[in-house]
N, C-alpha and C positions, 0 to 999 in steps of 0.2 A: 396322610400316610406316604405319598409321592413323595414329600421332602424329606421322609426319613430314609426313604432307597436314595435319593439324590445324599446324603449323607453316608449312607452304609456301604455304595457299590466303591465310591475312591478310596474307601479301606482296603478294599481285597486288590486291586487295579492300577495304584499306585505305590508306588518304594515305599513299605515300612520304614524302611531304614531312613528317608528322605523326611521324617516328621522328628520334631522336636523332643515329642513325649508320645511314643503309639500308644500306648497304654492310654494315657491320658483323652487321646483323640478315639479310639475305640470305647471307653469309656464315658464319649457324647453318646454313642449310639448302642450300647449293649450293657445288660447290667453284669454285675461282677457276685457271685459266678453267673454266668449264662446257661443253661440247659441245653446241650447239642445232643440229641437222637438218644436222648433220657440218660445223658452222663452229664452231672455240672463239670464245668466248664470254666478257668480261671481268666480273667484278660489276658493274664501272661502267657497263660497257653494259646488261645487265640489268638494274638500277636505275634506267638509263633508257629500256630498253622496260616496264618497270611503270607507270612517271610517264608515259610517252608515253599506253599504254591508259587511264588512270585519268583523264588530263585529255581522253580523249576521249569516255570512258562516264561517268556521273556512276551513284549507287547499283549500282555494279557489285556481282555476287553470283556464284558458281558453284555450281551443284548437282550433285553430285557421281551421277552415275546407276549407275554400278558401277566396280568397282576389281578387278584380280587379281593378285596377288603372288608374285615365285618368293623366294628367297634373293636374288639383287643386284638385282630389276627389280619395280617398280609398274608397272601401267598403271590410267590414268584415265579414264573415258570421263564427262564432265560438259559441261553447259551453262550457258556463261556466259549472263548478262543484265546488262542497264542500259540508259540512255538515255543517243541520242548526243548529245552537248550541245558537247561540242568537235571539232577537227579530227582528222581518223583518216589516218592515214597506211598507208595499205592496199597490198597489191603492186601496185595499178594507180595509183595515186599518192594524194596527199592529198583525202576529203571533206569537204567543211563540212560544219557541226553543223545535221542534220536536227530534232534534236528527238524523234525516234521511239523508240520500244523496241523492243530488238534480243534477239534469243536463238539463241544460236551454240553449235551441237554441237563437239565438239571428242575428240581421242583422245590424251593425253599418252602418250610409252613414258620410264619415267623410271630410268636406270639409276644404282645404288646401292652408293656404297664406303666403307667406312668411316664408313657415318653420314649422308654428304654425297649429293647429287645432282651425279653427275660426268658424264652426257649425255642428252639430250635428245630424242626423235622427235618430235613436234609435229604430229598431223593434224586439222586445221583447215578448218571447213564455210568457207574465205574468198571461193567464191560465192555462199554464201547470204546472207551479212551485209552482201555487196554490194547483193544486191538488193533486200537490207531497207532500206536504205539510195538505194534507186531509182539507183544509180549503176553498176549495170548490169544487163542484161535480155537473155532467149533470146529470140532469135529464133526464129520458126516456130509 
């Protein structure tokens, strides 16, 4: 399962735009549709939430803090980073590009058929990269 992170992370980490066919190359590692947080999920769209995050964080990297594997299921517990230098389109609407470095915990559940990533659990620190981002803040 280690080889399919070493294949899955330079999707999100690298220039979509710098690949011949994204589709094509998301499509070694995810099936079509995908299941993200129990919505299917088309490569096309996928390929456009990569390009989306990519032109939001500029030197995006994920560090991978631990992994556990059964037979069909990875999980991922990593932190991304980069700097936000584009717009971010977040659950509470679009940021402009602060310019700041961000670093967001994250917990993938990645379940595994046939080779492919066929759905997705997604739990995502997206308060804290909020507030890294000063575009929202606790009261009290």
């Amino acid at each position: 399962m280690i080889a399919l992170l070493e294949r899955l992370l330079p999707l999100w980490t690298e220039p979509v735009d710098g690949r011949e066919d994204p589709e094509a190359a998301f499509g070694e590692v995810y099936a079509d549709p995908v299941v993200v947080n129990g919505t299917e999920m088309s490569l096309t769209a996928l390929v456009a939430r990569a390009r989306s995050l990519q032109q939001a964080f500029d030197q995006l990297g994920m560090d991978i803090l631990d992994t556990v594997e059964t037979p069909d299921r990875v999980v991922v517990a990593f932190e991304m980073r980069g700097r936000h230098a584009g717009p971010y389109a977040s659950p509470l609407g679009t940021v402009a590009p602060t310019g700041r470095d961000i670093a967001v915990r994250a917990i993938d559940v990645l379940t595994i058929a046939g080779g492919l990533v066929t759905a997705i659990w997604v739990v995502a620190d997206d308060l804290g990269l909020l507030r890294q981002l000063s575009a929202a803040r606790l009261n009290g």
